[in-house]
C-alpha positions as CSV (number, residue, x, y, z in Angstrom):
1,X,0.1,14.4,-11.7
2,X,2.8,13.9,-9.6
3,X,0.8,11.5,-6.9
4,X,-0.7,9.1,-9.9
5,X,2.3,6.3,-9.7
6,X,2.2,6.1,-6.4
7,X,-2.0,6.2,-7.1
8,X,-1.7,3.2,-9.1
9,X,0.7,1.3,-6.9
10,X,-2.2,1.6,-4.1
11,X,-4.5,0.6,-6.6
12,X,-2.3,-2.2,-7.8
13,X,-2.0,-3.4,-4.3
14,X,-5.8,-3.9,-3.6
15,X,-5.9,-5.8,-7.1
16,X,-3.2,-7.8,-6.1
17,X,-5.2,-8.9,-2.7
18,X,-8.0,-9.4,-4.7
19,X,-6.0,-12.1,-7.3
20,X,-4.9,-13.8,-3.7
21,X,-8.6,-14.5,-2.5
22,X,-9.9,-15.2,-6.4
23,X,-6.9,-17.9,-5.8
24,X,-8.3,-18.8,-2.7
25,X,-11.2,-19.6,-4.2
26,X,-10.6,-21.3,-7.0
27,X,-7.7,-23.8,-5.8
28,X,-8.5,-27.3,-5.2
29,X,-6.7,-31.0,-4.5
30,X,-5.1,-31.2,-7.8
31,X,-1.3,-29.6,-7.8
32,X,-1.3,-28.7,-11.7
33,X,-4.0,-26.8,-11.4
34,X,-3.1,-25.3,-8.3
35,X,0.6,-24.4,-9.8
36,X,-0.9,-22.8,-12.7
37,X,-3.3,-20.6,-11.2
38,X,-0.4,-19.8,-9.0
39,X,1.6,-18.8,-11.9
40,X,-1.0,-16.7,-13.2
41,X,-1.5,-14.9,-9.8
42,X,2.1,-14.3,-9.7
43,X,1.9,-12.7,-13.5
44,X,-1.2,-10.6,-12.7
45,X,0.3,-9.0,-9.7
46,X,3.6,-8.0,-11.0
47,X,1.3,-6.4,-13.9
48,X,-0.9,-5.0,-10.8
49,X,2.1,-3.7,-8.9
50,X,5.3,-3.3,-11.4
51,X,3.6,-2.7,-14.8
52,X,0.8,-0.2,-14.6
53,X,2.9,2.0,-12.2
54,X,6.1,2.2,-14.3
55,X,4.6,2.7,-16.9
56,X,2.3,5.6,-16.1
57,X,5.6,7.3,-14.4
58,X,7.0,6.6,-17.9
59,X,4.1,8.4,-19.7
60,X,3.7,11.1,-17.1
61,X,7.5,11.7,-16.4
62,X,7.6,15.1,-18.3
63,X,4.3,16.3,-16.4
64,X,6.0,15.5,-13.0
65,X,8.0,18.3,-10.9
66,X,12.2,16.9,-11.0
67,X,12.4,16.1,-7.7
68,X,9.5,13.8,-7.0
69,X,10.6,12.2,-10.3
70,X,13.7,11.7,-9.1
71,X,12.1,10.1,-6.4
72,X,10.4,7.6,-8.5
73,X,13.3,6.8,-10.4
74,X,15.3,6.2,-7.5
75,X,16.2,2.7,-6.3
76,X,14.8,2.9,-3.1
77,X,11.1,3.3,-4.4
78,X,11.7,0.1,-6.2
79,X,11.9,-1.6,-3.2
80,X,8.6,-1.3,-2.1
81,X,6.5,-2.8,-5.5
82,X,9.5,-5.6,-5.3
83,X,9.2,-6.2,-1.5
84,X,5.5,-6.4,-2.2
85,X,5.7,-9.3,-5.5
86,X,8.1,-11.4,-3.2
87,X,5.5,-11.1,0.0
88,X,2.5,-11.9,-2.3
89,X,4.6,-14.5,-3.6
90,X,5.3,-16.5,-0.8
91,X,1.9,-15.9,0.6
92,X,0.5,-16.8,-2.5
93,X,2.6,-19.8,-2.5
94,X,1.7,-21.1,1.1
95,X,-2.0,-20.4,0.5
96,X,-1.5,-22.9,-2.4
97,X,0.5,-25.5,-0.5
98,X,-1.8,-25.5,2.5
99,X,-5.0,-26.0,0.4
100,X,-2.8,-28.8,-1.4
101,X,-2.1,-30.8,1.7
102,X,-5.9,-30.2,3.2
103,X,-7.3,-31.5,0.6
């Protein structure tokens, strides 16, 4: 039990590469539909990479030894989902731009 948060973020991080290429894909030559699927990205991977994780460490937290929930609850194992959002983000966000201009 203790392992699945940090299970999920994994898992969460392979979705969120998978939302990048599906926007990859699908963006185009027109900038309001390219900003929209942007947005939507940006929504699925902080569900992907914040949601699922905090919440199973929510549901779990009585199931998990003290210390490695301590660990979890801790501000520095925030950093990582966050630092991950913000890189997806802006590589999310130059993806877009790039296939905007090329077009």
């Amino acid at each position: 039990m203790d392992s699945v948060p940090a299970l999920l973020f994994v898992i969460g991080l392979v979705a969120a590469i998978a939302i990048s290429v599906v926007l990859l894909r699908l963006s185009g030559n027109r900038l309001a539909i390219n900003l929209g699927l942007y947005a939507t990205a940006l929504a699925l991977q902080a569900v992907a990479l914040l949601l699922v994780p905090s919440m199973s460490f929510v549901y779990l937290r009585g199931a998990i030894d003290i210390d490695v929930a301590d660990f979890y609850a801790s501000p520095m194992a925030a950093l990582f989902p966050l630092a991950a959002i913000v890189a997806f983000a802006v590589a999310d966000g130059i993806m877009v731009v790039k296939r905007f201009w090329k077009a």
